[in-house]
Structure formats: structure tokens, C-alpha cells
C-alpha positions in Angstrom: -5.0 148.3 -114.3 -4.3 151.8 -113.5 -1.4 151.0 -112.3 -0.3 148.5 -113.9 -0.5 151.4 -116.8 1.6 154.0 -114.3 4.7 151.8 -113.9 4.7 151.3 -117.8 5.4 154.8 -117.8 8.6 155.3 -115.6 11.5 155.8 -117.0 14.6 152.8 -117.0 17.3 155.0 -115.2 20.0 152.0 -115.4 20.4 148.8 -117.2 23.3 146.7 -116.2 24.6 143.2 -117.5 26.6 140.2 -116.5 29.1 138.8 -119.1 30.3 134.7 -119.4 34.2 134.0 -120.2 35.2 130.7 -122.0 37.2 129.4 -124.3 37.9 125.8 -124.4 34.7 123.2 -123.8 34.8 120.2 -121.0 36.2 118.1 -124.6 39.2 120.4 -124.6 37.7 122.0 -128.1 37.9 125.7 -129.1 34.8 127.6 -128.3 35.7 131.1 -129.1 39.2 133.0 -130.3 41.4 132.4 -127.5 43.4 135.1 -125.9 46.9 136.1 -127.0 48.7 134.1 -123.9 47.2 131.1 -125.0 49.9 131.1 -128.1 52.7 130.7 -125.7 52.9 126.6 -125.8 55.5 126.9 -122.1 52.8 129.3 -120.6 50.2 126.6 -120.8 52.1 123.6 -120.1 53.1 125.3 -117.0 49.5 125.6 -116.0 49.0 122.1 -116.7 52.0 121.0 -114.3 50.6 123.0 -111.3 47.2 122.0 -111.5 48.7 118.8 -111.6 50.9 119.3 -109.0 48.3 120.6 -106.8 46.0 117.6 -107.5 48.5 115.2 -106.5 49.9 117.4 -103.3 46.5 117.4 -102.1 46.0 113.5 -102.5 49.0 112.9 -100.1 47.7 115.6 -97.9 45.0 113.8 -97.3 46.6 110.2 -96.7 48.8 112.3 -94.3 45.3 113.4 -92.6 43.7 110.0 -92.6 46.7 108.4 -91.0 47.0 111.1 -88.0 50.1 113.4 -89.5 48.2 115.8 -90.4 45.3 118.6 -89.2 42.0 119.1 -90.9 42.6 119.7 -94.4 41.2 121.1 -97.8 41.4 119.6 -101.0 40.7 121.6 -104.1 39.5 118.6 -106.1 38.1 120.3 -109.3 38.5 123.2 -109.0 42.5 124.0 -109.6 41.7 126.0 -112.3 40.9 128.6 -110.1 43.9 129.8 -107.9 46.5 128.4 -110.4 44.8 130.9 -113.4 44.6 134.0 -111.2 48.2 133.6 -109.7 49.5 133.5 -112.9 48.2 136.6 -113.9 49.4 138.3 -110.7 53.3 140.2 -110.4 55.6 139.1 -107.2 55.0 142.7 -106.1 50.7 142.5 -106.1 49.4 140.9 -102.7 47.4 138.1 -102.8 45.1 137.3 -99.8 44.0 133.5 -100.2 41.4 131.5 -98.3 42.4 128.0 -96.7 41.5 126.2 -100.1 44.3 128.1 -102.7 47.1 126.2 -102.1 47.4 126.2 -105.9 47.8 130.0 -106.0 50.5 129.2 -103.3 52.9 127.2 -104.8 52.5 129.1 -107.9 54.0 131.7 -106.1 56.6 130.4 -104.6 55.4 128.4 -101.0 57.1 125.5 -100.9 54.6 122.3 -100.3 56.5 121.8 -96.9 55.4 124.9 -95.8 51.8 124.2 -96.5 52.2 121.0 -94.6 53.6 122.9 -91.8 50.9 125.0 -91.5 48.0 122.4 -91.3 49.9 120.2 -89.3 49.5 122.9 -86.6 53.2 124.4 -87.2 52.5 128.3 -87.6 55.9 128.6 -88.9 54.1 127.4 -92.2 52.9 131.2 -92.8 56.3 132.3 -92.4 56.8 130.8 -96.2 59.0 131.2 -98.9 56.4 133.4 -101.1 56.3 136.8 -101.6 56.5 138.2 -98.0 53.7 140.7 -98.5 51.5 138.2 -99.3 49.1 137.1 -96.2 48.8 133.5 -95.0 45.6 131.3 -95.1 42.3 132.8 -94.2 40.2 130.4 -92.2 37.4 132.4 -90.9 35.1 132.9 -93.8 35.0 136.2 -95.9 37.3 138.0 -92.9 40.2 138.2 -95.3 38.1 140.7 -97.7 38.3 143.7 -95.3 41.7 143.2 -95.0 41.9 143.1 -99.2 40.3 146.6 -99.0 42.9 148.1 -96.7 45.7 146.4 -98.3 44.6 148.2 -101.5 43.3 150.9 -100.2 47.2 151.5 -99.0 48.6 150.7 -101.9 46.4 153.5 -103.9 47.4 156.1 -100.9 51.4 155.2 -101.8 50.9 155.8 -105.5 51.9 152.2 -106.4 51.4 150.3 -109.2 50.4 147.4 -107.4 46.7 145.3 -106.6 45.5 143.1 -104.2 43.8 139.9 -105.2 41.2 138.1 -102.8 40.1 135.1 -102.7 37.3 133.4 -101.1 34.2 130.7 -102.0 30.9 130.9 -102.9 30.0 130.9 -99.2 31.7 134.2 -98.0 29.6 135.8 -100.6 26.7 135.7 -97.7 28.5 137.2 -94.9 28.6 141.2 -94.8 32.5 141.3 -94.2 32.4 140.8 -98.3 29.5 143.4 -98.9 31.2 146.1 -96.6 35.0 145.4 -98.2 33.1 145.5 -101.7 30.9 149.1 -101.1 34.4 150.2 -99.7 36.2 149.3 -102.9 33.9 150.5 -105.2 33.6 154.3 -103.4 37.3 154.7 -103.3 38.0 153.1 -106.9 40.6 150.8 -105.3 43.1 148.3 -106.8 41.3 145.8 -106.1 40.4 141.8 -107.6 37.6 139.9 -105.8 38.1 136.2 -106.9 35.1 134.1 -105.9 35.3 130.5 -106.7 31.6 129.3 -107.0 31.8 125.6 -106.3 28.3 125.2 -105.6 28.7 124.2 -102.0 29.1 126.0 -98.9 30.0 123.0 -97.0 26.4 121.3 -97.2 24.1 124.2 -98.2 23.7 124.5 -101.9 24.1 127.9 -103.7 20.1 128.1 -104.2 19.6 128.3 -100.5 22.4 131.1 -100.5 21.2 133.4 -102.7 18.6 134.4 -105.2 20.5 136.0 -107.5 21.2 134.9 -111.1 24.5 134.8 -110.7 27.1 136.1 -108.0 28.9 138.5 -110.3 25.8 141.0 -110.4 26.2 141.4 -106.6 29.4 143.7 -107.7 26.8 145.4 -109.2 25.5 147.5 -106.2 29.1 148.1 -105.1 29.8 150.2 -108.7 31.7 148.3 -110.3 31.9 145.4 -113.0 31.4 141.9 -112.2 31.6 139.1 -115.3 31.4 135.3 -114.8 33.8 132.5 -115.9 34.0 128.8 -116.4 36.1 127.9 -113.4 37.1 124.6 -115.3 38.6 126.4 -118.0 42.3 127.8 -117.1 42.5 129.6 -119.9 39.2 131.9 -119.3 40.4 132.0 -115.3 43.7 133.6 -116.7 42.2 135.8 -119.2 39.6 137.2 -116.8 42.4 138.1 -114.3 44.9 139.5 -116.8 42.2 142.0 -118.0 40.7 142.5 -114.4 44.2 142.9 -112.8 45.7 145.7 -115.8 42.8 147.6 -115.3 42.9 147.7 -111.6 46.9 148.7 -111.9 46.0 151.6 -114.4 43.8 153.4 -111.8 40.4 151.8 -113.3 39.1 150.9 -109.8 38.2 147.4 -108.6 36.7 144.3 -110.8 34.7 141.0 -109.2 35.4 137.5 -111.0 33.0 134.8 -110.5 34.8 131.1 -111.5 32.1 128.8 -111.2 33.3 125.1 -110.9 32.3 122.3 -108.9 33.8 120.7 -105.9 34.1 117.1 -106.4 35.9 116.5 -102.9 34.1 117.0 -99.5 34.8 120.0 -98.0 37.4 118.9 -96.0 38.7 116.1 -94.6 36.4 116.7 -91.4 33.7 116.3 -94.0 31.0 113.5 -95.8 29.6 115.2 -99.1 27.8 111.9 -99.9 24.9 113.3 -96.8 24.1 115.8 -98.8 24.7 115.3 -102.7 24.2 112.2 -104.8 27.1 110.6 -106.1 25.8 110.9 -109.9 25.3 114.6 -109.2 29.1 114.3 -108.3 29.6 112.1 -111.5 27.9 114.5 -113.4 30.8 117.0 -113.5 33.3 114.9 -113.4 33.0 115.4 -117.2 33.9 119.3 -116.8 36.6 119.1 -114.7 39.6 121.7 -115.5 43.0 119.0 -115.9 41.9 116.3 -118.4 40.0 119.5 -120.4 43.7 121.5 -120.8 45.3 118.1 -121.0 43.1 117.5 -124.3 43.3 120.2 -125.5 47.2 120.5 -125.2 47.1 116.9 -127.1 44.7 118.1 -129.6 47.5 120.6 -130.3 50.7 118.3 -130.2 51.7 119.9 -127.1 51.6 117.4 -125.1 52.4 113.4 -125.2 51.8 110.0 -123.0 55.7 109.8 -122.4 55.2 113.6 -121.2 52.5 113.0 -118.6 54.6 110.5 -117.7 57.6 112.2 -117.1 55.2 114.7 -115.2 53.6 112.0 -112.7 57.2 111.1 -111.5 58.6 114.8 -111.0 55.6 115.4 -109.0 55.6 112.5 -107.1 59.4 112.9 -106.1 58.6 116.9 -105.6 55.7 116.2 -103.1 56.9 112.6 -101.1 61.0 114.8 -100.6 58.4 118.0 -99.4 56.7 115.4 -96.6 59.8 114.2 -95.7 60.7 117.5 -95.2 57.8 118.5 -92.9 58.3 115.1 -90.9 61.5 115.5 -89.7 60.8 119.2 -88.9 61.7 119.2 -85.1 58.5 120.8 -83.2 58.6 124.1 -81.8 59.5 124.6 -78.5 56.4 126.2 -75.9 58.0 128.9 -74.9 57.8 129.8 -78.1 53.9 130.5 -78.0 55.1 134.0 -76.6 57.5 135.0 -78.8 54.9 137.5 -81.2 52.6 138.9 -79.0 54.1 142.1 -78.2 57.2 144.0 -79.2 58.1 143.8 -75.2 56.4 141.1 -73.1 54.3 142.2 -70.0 56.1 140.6 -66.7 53.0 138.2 -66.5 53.8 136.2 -69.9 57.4 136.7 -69.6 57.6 134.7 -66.1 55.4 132.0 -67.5 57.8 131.7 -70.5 60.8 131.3 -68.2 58.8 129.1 -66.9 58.3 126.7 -69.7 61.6 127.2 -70.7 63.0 125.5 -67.9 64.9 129.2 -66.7 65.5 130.1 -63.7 63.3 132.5 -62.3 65.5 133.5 -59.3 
């Protein structure tokens, strides 16, 4: 009892909080004042389209997949909310650094859907896309493309510019210290700096409870000294809203900020993948009713923003868009194996250059 009595007594030195964005319900109803953006009818149509866009892209990515002309591939079924909303708060000049499941941020920014396909059908010539060229191609390895966020920022604060780096990564990376060390290193120098965490619930088949213990996994930016806040992940408009506000801040010098969209992935994890081993299908089901397209799409129709003759317009654009994109890719002629050598060093040690000439068909005389 004693104590018990003695840590009644000791002082609260901190108190710290964790704040939840929404604005539009799964119904596509108001839930709280939204933002100013959301006034701008073209703004949200346009987010509508690309999450559309990405939904179907990813479809025929996978029928690709399945019938052997393409790699190993991952669909962001459910959750397009995420990378569409944050690269549409983001300039051409900030640098985003994606993982292998934000295509949408992608083709927001300006990689055509060939290029994607180029990539994952083994073609490395995908990275060398049509986006911004500062921004770095897919991240594979899991939470590795953090540390690189915190350097890209941390240069961009050395130079004086009014520039931030955005990184994205799953709920998944949040376990692995390359996140923890790029976080503690963000927070100490105040850097530029957006972590984007889409929290899907599922890193591959282990569940977020088995992750982590913690509430949420905003509060982890807690430690690091600096704000973290949670969003509905199926809600574009929050998404958007939290990375407005996060990335202004970061621009004016206020240090970084860490964004936790929690959706749900209703795909597998890729197409290497069976979710139904280790989730129920009426779990699946389940959030099918909160998932971030038909929401916008009723609310846009609950507004008169947006009509049957519309979405069908829509469905035919993107079908054109995505089936002249795979055409495209398929008739790109392969590269040639010499190639292999052509980026390894700025001049190539005797050793690698022979064996080029050699797969070239040169003669080595």
C-alpha cells in the first residue's frame, strides 16, 4: 500500500495525445466541416478518376500476372485512398519515396502505367519513368526506403529549400528499426520530413495485434518528438487534408509529422499470395462496406457532381488508357544483356568490360 501511495505522488512530467481525421462516413455522408479543398468540385472528381484508374490498372495487372506476362505483383485493392490523397497534396519539386504498393501516388505524378508494367515485368528501365526525376523508384525491401527519406530531407534542409520528402511504407515496416532510426533522426534534426504509413491490417499474414501493442501506430512518432495523428485511410478527403497540413508545416521549417491511414486490404498481398489461409472471407466482406471509391463516388452523387452517364464515360477512358499502356509494354523490345553492365561504375573494371564484349557478340581481339 505504501507504495501504491508513493507513485500517487509523482509528478505527470508529459501527457501526449493521438488525434483521428475524417470527414465523409463509409455512406459517403458528411461527418464533420470538411476542408476548404473539398469546395473545389474538379479537385475531387480528379481524385475519383485516379483511384479509379488505379483500381482498374491493377485488375489488368494482375490478368497480365496470372497469364505469365507479368512478375509478382501488388494490388492496392482498398486502399487507393492512400497514395492518390498524399500525392495530391505534394509539389513536382517535393520527393516522394514510395513502397512497391503506391502505384497510385505514381501515376498521380506523372509515371505512365507502361512504365509500371515495365518495371514488374522485370524491365528496370521502368524506374527510369516519366515522373519527377528526383523522385525514387519502388522500394521492395521493407522499411529500407525510410533512411533514405531522412537523408533526402535531411539535404534538402542543409540547401535551404523549400522542399519535403514524403515516405511511404505499410503497417509492416513499422516493426523493423530502419523506420525507428530514420524517425529518431528526423525528429533530432527537425527535418522536412512526411512519414505516410498505410495501416492495412496485414503484414502479409501476421495481423497488426501480433505486431504491436500499441494503441495506435501514430503514437510511435511520439518517442521520436514529433506529432503523429490518425486518419481513415478510406476517406480521400481526410488522406488529403492530413497531408496538406502535415506537408506546409514541414515546408515552413516546423520539423517532420507521421500520418497513420488505416484501411483495409481486401486483396492478397500480392499475387504470390492466398489471404483466404489466414482471414475469413466475411472478415474480408466486412469492410468491403468502408472501402474509399464507392464512399467518394456517393458522396460526389449526393452532391450532383457526379452521374451514371459520367462513370460511364469514365470506365471507357480508363479502359482505353490502361489496354493502349499494355500494348505499349508488350511490344517493348527486351533489353539487350550486355546491358546488365551499363550502370555499375562510371568506368568499368577490365573484368566486366571483357565479359560485356563478350555478350555483345565484340570481338575481343
Amino acid at each position: 500500500m505504501a507504495s501504491k501511495r508513493a507513485n500517487e505522488e509523482l509528478p505527470v512530467i508529459a501527457r501526449f495525445e493521438v488525434r483521428r481525421r475524417n470527414y465523409l462516413a463509409p455512406n459517403g455522408a458528411i461527418s464533420r466541416p470538411l476542408p476548404a479543398f473539398a469546395s473545389d468540385a474538379k479537385l475531387l472528381i480528379e481524385l475519383y478518376r485516379s483511384m479509379v484508374l488505379l483500381r482498374l490498372f491493377d485488375r489488368k495487372a494482375v490478368a497480365l500476372q496470372r497469364t505469365g506476362r507479368l512478375g509478382t505483383y501488388a494490388v492496392s485493392l482498398g486502399q487507393e485512398a492512400v497514395s492518390v490523397g498524399i500525392a495530391s497534396a505534394m509539389r513536382q519539386e517535393d520527393v516522394l519515396l514510395p513502397s512497391y504498393r503506391d502505384n497510385g501516388a505514381l501515376l498521380w505524378r506523372g509515371v505512365k502505367p507502361e512504365e509500371i508494367l515495365l518495371f514488374w515485368g522485370g524491365d528496370e528501365r521502368g524506374n527510369q519513368f516519366s515522373g519527377p526525376v528526383h523522385d525514387f523508384p519502388f522500394c521492395v525491401p521493407v522499411g529500407s526506403q525510410a533512411p533514405h527519406a531522412a537523408g533526402v530531407a535531411y539535404a534538402l534542409k542543409l540547401r535551404k529549400q523549400p522542399r519535403v520528402a514524403v515516405c511511404l511504407f505499410g503497417d509492416g515496416a513499422t516493426s523493423k528499426g530502419d523506420v525507428y532510426e530514420a524517425m529518431n533522426f528526423a525528429g533530432v534534426h527537425k527535418l522536412p520530413l512526411v512519414f505516410v504509413v498505410t495501416n492495412n491490417q496485414w503484414a502479409i499474414s501476421v495481423p497488426l495485434r501480433l505486431q504491436t501493442a500499441s494503441e495506435t501506430l501514430a503514437q510511435k512518432a511520439i518517442a521520436a518528438g514529433f506529432s503523429g495523428e490518425q486518419v481513415d485511410g478510406c476517406d480521400v478527403v481526410a488522406v488529403r487534408a492530413a497531408a496538406e497540413e502535415a506537408i506546409a508545416a514541414a515546408r515552413d521549417g516546423k520539423g517532420p509529422h507521421f500520418i497513420e491511414a488505416v484501411t483495409y486490404r481486401l486483396g492478397d498481398h500480392t499475387t504470390s499470395d492466398d489471404a483466404l489461409r489466414y482471414r475469413s472471407a466475411e472478415e474480408v466482406r466486412a469492410h468491403w462496406k468502408e472501402e474509399p471509391i464507392a464512399r467518394l463516388r456517393s458522396y460526389l452523387v449526393g452532391q450532383n457532381m457526379w452521374t451514371k452517364a459520367d462513370e460511364e464515360r469514365l470506365a471507357a477512358e480508363c479502359h482505353e488508357r490502361i489496354e493502349a499502356a499494355v500494348q505499349r509494354y508488350l511490344t517493348t523490345p527486351p533489353r539487350r544483356p550486355e546491358t546488365m553492365f551499363d550502370n555499375l561504375y562510371a568506368e568499368l573494371p577490365e573484368a566486366y568490360a571483357a565479359q560485356r564484349r563478350e555478350l555483345a557478340g565484340e570481338d575481343d581481339a
